[in-house]
C-alpha positions as CSV (number, residue, x, y, z in Angstrom):
1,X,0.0,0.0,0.0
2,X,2.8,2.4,1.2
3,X,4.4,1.4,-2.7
4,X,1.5,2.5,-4.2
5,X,0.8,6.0,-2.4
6,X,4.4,6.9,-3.4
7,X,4.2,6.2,-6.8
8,X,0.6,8.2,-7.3
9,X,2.3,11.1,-5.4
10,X,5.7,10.8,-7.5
11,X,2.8,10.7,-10.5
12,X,0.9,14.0,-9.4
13,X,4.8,15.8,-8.6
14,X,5.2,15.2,-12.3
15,X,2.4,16.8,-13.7
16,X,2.8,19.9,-11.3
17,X,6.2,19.8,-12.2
18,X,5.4,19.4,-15.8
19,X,2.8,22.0,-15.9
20,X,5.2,24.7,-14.2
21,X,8.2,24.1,-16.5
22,X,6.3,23.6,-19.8
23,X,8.7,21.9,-22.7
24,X,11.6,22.3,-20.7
25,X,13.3,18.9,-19.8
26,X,13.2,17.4,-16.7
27,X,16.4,16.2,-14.2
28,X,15.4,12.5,-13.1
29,X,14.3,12.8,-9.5
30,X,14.3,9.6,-7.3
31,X,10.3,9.0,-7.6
32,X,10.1,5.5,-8.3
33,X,11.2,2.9,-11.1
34,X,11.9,4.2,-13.4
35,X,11.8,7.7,-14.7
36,X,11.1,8.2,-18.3
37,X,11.4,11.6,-20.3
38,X,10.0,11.4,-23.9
39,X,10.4,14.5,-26.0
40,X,7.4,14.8,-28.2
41,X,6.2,16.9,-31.4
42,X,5.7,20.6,-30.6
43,X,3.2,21.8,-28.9
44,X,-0.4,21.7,-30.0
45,X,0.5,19.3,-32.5
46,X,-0.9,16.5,-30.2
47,X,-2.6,15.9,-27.0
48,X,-3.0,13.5,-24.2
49,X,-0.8,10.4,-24.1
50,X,2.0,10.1,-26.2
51,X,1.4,7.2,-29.0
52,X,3.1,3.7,-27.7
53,X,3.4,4.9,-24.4
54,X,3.6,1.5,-21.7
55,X,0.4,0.2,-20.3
56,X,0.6,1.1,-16.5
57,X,2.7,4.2,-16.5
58,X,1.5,7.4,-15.4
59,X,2.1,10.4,-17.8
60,X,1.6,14.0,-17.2
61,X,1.9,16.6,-19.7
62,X,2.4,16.3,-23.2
63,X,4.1,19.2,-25.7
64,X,7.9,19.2,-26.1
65,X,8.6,16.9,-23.2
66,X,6.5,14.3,-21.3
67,X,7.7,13.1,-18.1
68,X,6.6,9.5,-17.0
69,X,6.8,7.6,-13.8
70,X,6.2,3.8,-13.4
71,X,7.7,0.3,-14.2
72,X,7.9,-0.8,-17.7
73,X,8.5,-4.2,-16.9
74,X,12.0,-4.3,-15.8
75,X,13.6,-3.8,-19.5
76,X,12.0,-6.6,-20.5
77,X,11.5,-6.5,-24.7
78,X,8.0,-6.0,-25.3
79,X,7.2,-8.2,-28.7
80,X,9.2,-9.2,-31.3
81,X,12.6,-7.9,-32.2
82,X,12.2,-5.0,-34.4
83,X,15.4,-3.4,-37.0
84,X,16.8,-0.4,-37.2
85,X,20.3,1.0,-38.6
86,X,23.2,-0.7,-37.8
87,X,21.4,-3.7,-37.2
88,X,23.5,-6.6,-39.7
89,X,20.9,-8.9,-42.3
90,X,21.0,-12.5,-43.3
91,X,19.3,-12.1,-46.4
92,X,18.7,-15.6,-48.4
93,X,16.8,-15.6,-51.7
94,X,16.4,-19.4,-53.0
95,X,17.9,-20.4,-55.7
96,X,19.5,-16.8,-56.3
97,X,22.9,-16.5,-54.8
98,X,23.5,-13.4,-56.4
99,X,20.8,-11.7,-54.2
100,X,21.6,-13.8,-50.7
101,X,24.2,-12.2,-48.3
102,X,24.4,-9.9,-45.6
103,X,23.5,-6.9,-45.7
104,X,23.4,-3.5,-42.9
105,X,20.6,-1.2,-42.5
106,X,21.5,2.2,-43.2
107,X,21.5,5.6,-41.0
108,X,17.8,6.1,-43.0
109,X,16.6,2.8,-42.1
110,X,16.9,1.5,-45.3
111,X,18.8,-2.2,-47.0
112,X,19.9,-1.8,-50.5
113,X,19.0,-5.0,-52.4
114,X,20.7,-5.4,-55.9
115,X,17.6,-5.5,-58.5
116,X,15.3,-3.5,-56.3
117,X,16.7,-0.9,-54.4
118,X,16.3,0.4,-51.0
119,X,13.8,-1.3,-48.9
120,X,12.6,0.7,-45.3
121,X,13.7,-1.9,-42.7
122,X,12.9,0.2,-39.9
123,X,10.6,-0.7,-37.2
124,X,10.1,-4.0,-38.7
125,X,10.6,-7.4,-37.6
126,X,12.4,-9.6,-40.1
127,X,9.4,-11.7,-41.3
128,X,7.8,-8.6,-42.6
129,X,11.2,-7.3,-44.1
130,X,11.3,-10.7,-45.6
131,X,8.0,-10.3,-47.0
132,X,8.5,-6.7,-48.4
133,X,11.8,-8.0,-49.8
134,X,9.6,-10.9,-51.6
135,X,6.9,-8.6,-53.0
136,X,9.7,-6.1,-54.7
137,X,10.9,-9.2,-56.4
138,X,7.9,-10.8,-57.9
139,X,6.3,-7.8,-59.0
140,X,9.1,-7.6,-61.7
141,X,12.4,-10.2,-61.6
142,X,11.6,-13.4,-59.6
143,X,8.6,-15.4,-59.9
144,X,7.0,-16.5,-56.7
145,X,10.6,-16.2,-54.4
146,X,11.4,-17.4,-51.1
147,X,13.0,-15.3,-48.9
148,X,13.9,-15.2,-45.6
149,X,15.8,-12.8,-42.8
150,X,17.9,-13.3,-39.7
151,X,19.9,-11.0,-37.6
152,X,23.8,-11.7,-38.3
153,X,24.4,-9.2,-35.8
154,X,22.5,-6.8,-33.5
155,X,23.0,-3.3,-33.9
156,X,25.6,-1.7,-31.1
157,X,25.0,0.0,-27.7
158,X,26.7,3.0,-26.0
159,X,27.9,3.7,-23.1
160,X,29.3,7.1,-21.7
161,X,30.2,9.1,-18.4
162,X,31.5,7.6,-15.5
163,X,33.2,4.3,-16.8
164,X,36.9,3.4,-17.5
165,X,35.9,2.2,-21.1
166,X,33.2,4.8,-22.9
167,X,32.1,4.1,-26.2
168,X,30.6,1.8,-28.4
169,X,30.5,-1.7,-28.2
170,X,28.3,-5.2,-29.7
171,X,24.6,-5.9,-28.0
172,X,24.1,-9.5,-27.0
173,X,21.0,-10.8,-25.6
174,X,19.4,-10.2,-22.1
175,X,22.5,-7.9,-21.5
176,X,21.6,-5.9,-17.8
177,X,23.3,-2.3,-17.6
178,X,25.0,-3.6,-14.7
179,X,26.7,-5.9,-17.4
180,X,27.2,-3.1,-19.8
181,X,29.3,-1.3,-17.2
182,X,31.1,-4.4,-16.9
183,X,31.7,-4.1,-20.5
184,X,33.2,-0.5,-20.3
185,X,35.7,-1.7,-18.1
186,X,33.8,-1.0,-14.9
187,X,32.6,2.1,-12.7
188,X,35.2,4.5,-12.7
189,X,36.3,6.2,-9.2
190,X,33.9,8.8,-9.4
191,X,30.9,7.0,-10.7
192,X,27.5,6.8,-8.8
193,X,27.2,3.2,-8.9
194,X,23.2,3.8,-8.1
195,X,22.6,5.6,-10.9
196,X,22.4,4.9,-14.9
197,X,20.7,6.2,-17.1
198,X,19.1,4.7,-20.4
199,X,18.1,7.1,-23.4
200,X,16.2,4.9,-26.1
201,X,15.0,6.8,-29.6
202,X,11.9,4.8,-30.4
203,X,10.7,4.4,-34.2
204,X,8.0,7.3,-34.1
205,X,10.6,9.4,-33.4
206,X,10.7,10.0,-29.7
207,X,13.3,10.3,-27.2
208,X,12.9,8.3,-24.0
209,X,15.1,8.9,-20.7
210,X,15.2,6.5,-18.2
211,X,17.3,6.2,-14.4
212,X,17.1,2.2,-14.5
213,X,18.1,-0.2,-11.6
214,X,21.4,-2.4,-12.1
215,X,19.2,-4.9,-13.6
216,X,17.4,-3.6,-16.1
217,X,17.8,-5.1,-19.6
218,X,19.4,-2.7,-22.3
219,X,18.0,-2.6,-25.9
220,X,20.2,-2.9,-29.1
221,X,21.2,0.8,-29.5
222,X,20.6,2.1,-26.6
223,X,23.1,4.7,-24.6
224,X,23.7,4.8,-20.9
225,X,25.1,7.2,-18.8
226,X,26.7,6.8,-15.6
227,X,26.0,9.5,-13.6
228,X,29.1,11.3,-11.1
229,X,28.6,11.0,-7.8
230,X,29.0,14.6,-5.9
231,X,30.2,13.1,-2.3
């Protein structure tokens, strides 16, 4: 019960807080797990929550910044795996070697296939870039292909501020942010060993900012940011 009045009261700070700062952005204060900040479209361009936003979190506010506070789950991955750029592709067309290799989603989202062009990869799980792939194909070079994709390698994370390592560095599976500090070399001296935290671009276009426990599961391309500790 006492769990519960603290995070309604860290929910109604937020939307006084939100409401007296306007679009500015928000410092993560210690209200609860975890903090998000999501910078939306400008304001009047849309009201009350912002699109995707995670069942269960409260939101207050929404113009240039929204400020949420609540659990998402513990970094778990909600769905399937979805591509962006610098995710690496295991593209196989049957019977056409020509057209099977790997391939790298670009800065815009995009894989260039030989015979078709750029295809958005973006936001999509492989089976439907599979299926986009396919549809190029038949409409004017291959009739009725197979295709399939797999991930040859997820796209990078990042990890900056208080570590002896910063920088960029592979994604593997289920990896916690207490791991990717591990990664980095460790917590340097200075480092506030309570404190990380997570900024995640999502494929609409927003920014989230998140102060995440030890354990909470990074995303391919995320960035942390290990926070100084002042005493």
């Amino acid at each position: 019960m006492l769990g519960k009045i603290k995070r309604s009261a860290g929910a109604i700070l937020a939307m006084a807080l939100s409401a007296g700062l306007g679009g500015c952005e928000l410092l993560p204060f210690d209200l609860g797990p975890p903090l998000a900040i999501v910078q939306g479209p400008p304001p009047g361009v849309a009201h009350g929550p912002p699109p995707g936003a995670p069942p269960g979190v409260a939101v207050a506010g929404w113009g240039q910044t929204v400020v949420a506070f609540g659990s998402t789950g513990e970094g778990e991955v909600d769905g399937p795996y979805l591509l962006d750029a610098g995710d690496r592709l295991r593209i196989f067309v049957y019977g056409h070697p020509n057209l099977s290799r790997l391939y790298t989603v670009d800065q815009q989202g995009m894989v260039s296939v030989p015979l078709i062009g750029d295809v958005p990869a973006r936001g999509r799980t492989t089976r439907s870039l599979g299926k986009a792939v396919a549809a190029r194909l038949a409409a004017r070079y291959v009739r009725d292909p197979q295709v399939t994709v797999d991930v040859a390698q997820n796209r990078p994370f990042f990890i900056l501020g208080e570590v002896r390592n910063a920088g960029q560095y592979p994604y593997v599976s289920g990896l916690t942010a207490k791991a990717a500090v591990a990664v980095a070399g460790g917590f340097a001296d200075r480092a506030d060993e309570r404190r990380i935290q997570i900024t995640r671009r999502r494929f609409d276009g927003l920014i989230e900012k998140m102060d995440v426990p030890p354990d909470y599961v990074v995303q391919p391309g995320d960035t942390l940011y290990v926070y100084e500790r002042w005493l």
